[in-house]
C-alpha positions in Angstrom: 3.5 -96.6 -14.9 2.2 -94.7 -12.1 4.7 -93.2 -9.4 4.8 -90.7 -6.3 7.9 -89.7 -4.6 9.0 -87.2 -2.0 12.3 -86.6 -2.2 14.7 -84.5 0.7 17.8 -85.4 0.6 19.5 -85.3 4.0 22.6 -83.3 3.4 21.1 -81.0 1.6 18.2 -80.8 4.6 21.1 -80.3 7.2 22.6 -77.5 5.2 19.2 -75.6 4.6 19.0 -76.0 8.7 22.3 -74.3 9.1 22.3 -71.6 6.7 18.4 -71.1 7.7 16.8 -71.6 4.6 13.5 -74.0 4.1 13.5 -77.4 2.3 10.8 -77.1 -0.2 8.4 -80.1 -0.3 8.8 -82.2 -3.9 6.3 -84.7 -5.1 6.7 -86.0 -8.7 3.3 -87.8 -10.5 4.7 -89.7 -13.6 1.2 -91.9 -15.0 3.1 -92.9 -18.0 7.1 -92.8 -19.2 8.1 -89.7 -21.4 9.8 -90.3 -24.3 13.7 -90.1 -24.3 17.0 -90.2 -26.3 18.0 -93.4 -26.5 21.8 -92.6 -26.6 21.9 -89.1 -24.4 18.7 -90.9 -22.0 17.7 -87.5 -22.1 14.0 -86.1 -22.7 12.7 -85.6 -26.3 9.5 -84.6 -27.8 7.1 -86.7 -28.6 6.8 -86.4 -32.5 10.7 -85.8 -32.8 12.4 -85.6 -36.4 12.0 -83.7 -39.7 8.6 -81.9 -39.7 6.5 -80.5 -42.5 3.9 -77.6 -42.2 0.3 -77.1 -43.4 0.2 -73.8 -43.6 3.5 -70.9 -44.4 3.2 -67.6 -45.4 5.4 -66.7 -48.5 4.3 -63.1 -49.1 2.7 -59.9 -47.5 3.2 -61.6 -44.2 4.3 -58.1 -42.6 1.6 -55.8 -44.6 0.9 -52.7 -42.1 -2.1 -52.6 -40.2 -4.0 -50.0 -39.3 -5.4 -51.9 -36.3 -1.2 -52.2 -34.5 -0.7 -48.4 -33.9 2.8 -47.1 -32.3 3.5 -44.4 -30.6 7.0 -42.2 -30.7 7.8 -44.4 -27.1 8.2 -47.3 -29.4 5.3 -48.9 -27.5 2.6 -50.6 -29.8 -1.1 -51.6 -29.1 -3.4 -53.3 -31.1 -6.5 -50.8 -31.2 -8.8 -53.5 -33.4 -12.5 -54.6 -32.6 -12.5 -55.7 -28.7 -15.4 -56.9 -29.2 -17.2 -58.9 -26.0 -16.7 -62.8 -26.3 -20.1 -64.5 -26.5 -19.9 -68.2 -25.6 -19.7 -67.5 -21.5 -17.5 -66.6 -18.4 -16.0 -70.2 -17.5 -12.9 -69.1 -17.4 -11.2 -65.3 -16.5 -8.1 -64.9 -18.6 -5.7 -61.8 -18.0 -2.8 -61.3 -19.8 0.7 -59.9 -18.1 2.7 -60.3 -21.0 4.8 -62.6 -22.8 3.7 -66.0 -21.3 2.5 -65.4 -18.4 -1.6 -65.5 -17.2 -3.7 -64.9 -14.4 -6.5 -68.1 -15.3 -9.2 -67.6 -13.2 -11.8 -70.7 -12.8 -15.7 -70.4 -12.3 -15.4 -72.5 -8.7 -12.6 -69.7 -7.9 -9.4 -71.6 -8.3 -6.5 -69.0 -9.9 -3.5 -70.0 -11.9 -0.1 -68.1 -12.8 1.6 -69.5 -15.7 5.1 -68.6 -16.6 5.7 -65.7 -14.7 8.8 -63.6 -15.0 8.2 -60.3 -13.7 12.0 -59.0 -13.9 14.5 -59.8 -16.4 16.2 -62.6 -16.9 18.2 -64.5 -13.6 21.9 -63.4 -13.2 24.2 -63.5 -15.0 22.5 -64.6 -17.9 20.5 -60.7 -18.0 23.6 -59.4 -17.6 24.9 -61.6 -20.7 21.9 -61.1 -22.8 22.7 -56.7 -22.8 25.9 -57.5 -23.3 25.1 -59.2 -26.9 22.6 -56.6 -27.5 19.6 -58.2 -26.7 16.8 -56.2 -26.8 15.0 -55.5 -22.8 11.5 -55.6 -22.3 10.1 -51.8 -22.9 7.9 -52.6 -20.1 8.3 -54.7 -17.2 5.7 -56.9 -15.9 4.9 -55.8 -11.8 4.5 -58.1 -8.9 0.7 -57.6 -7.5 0.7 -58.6 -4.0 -3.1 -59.2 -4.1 -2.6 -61.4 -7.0 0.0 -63.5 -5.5 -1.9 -64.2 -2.2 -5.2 -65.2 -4.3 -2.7 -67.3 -6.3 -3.8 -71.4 -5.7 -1.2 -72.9 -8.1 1.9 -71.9 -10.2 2.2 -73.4 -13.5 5.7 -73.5 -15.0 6.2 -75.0 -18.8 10.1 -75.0 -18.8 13.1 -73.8 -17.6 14.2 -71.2 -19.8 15.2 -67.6 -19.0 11.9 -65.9 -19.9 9.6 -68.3 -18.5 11.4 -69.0 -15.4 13.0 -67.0 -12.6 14.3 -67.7 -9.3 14.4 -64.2 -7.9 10.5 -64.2 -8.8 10.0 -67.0 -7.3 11.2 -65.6 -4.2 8.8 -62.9 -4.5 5.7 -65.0 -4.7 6.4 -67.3 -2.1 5.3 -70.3 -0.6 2.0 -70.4 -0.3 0.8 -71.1 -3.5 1.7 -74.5 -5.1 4.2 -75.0 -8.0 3.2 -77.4 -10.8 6.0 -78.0 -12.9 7.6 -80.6 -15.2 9.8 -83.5 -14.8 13.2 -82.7 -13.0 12.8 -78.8 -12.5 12.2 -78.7 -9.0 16.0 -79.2 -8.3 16.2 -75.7 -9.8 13.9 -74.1 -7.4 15.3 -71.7 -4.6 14.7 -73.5 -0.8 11.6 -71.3 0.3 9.4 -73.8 1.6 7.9 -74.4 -1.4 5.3 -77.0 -2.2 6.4 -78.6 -5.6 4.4 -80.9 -7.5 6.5 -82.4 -11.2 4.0 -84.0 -13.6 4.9 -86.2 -16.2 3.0 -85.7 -19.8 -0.7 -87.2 -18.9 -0.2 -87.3 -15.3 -2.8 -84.6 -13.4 -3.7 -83.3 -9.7 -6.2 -81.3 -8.6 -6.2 -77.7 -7.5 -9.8 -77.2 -5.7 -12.5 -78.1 -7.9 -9.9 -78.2 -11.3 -8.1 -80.7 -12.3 -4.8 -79.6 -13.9 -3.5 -81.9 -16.5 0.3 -81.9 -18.0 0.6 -82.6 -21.6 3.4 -82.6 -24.5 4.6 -79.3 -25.8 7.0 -79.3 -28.7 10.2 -77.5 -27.4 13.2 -78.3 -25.6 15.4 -77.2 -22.5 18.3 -75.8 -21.7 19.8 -73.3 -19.1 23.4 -73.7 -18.1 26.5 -74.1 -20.8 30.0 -74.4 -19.1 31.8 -75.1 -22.7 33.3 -78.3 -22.4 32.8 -79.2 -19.1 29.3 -79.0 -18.4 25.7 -78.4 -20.1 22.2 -79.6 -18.8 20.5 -80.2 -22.7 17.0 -81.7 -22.5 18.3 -83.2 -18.7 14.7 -81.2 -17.6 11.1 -81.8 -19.5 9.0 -78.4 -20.7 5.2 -79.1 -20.7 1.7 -77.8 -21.5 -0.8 -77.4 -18.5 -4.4 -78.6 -19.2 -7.3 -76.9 -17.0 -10.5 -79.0 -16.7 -13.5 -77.3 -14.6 -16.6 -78.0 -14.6 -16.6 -79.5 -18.1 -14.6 -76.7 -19.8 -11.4 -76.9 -20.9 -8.3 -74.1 -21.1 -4.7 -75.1 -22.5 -1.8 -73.1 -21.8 0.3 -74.4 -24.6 3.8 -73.2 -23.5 6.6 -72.9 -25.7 6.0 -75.0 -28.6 6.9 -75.8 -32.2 4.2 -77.6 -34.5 4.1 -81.1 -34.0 1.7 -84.2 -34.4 1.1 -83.3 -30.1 -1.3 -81.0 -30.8 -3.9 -84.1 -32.6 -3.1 -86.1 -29.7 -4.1 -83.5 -27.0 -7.5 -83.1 -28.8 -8.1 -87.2 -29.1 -7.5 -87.9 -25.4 -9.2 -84.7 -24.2 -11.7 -83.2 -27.1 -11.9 -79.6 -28.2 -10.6 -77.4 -26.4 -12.6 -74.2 -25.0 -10.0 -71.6 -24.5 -6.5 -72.1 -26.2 -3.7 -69.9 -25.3 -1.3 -70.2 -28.2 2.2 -68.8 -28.7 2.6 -67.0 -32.2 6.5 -65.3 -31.9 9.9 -66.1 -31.5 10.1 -68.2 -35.0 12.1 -65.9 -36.3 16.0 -66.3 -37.3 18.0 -65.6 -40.8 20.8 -68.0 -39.2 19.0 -71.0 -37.8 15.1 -70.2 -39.8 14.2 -73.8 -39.5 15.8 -74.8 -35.9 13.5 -71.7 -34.6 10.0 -72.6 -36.1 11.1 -76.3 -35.0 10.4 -75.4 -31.7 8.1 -71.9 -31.9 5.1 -71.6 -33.7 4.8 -68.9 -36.8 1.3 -67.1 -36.5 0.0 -69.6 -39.2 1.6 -72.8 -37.6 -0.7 -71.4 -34.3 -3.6 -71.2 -36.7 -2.8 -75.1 -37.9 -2.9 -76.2 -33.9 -5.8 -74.1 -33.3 -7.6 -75.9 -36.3 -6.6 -79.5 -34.8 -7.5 -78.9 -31.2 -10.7 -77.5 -32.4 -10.2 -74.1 -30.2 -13.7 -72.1 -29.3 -11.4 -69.2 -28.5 -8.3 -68.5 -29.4 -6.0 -66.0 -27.2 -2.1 -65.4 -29.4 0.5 -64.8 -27.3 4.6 -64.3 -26.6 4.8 -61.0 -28.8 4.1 -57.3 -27.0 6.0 -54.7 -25.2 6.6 -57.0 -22.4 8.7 -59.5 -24.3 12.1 -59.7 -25.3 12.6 -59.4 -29.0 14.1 -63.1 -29.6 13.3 -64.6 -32.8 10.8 -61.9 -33.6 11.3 -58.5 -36.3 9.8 -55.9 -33.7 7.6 -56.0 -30.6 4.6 -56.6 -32.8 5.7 -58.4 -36.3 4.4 -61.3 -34.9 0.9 -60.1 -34.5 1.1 -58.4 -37.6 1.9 -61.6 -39.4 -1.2 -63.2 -37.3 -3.7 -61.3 -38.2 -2.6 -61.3 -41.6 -2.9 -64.8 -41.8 -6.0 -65.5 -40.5 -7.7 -62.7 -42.3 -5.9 -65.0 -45.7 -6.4 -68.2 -44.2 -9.6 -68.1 -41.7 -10.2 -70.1 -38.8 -13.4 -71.6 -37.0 -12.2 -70.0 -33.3 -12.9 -66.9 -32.1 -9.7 -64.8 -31.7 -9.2 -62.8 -28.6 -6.1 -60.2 -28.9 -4.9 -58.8 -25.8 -3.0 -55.9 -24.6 -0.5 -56.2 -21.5 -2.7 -55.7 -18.6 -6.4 -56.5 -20.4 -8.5 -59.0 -19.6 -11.4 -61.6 -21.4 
């Protein structure tokens, strides 16, 4: 099934008029139907149900390293071998923290996934100190030269950390937001250009074709205890970058899932992965959060089966916000533990906030 739709609603239009605000433009691309819940006809992932894993680490997954140094700040860097990558400057990557990227193409397109450059939208940051959730140590900073070079926007889902209206504010309308099914409704009205891609459905951004594919995760933002709650009502993707015969794959929030065999048949290896490695971690619900995050070794599993030349671990760092994970940098600890036990064929690239491949 292929469909486009614009979609204003008149009322709404009329209001925006009124109160001055701009309707944002909203085309959705759906090539094929996504898999839902038969009794909530709500999204679901594609390999849903019980999973098994490969690969799980059992002991010595948190051995120090001498290569994750900390300083009396309570900031950590990895100071390891930053050695140059070898195999050629298709794409620019640049890390902000937690997920989001500046993706630069070799034809001169630039992407900006996920990015949250405050904390979370009210009053859920309010919320999250009041549980004693731990804050970012270091906030990720608005570059005004970045935005206006920005071509495209790629969101994965709607959650807190990968999401913000007040952020989208900031950046504006003038690049184009990608995003999956159903989350433009949660955009502010800015004028935005909105574009909602079904899993397999693409557009192209200059000389890049941008590809949405199946992440194994979930959605969720607003619980009104018994009277309201918007479960799974929005999709969460991938984003696949094709340019000039090179691949990169933003993998989003994910869990370990059958998706990751199915990206690699319909689209082949994969030259640049960006894989998440935290947030799996949880003594009351252990198996609900690797369900949908992946531990360092499930990442090394999914970079095994999309055949990854390089291999960029992220979601842990100074600029994320301690859910699921031991410490800033348990997460990488536990990576590179594992794939000094395990191996892997890719080349692993760790980043810093702020550093670039």
């Amino acid at each position: 099934m292929f469909r486009t739709l614009v979609s204003v609603n008149t009322l709404a239009l009329l209001t925006l008029v009124l109160t001055g605000c701009s309707a944002n433009s909203v085309t959705t691309i759906e090539k094929e139907s996504q898999p839902t819940n038969e009794k909530t006809e709500r999204f679901q992932n594609l390999d849903a149900g019980k999973k098994s894993y490969p690969l799980t680490c059992r002991q010595d997954c948190y051995k120090p390293r001498s290569d994750i140094q900390c300083g009396s700040d309570g900031l950590c860097q990895y100071t390891g071998n930053k050695k140059a990558f070898l195999g050629g400057t298709d794409f620019s990557v640049k890390w902000l923290g937690h997920a989001a990227f500046v993706i630069k193409t070799s034809s001169g397109e630039t992407f900006l996934t996920d990015p949250v450059f405050n904390d979370f939208d009210w009053p859920v940051n309010w919320l999250f100190s009041l549980v004693g959730g731990e804050q970012r140590k270091v906030n990720v900073e608005p570059d005004p030269e970045l935005i206006d070079a920005t071509d495209a926007v790629l969101y994965s889902h709607i959650h807190y950390d990968h999401f913000n209206k007040s952020d989208i504010e900031t950046i504006g309308r003038k690049p184009e937001y990608l995003v999956p099914l159903n989350l433009a409704d949660h955009f502010p009205s800015i004028g935005a250009n909105i574009t909602e891609l079904g899993w397999f459905s693409s557009k192209k951004i200059g000389d890049s074709l941008v590809t949405a594919v199946p992440a194994h995760h979930f959605s969720s933002r607003t619980l009104v205890p018994f009277i309201y709650e918007d479960n799974n009502k929005d999709s969460w993707n991938a984003w696949l970058i094709e340019n000039k015969g090179k691949t990169l794959l933003f993998a989003g929030d994910t869990g370990y899932s059958e998706h990751f065999k199915v990206i690699n048949k319909r689209y082949g290896d994969i030259d640049v992965c960006l894989l998440p490695i935290a947030s799996y971690y949880s003594e009351e619900s252990p198996e609900w959060y690797r369900y949908v995050h992946l531990t360092p070794e499930d990442a090394l599993t999914a970079a095994a089966e999309l055949n990854c030349k390089v291999f960029i671990p992220w979601g842990y760092g100074n600029a994320s916000w301690g859910m699921g994970d031991l410490s800033s940098h348990s997460a990488l600890t536990r990576f590179l533990n594992m794939a000094e036990k395990f191996g892997t064929s890719a080349e692993i690239v760790i980043l810093n906030q702020g550093e670039s491949l």
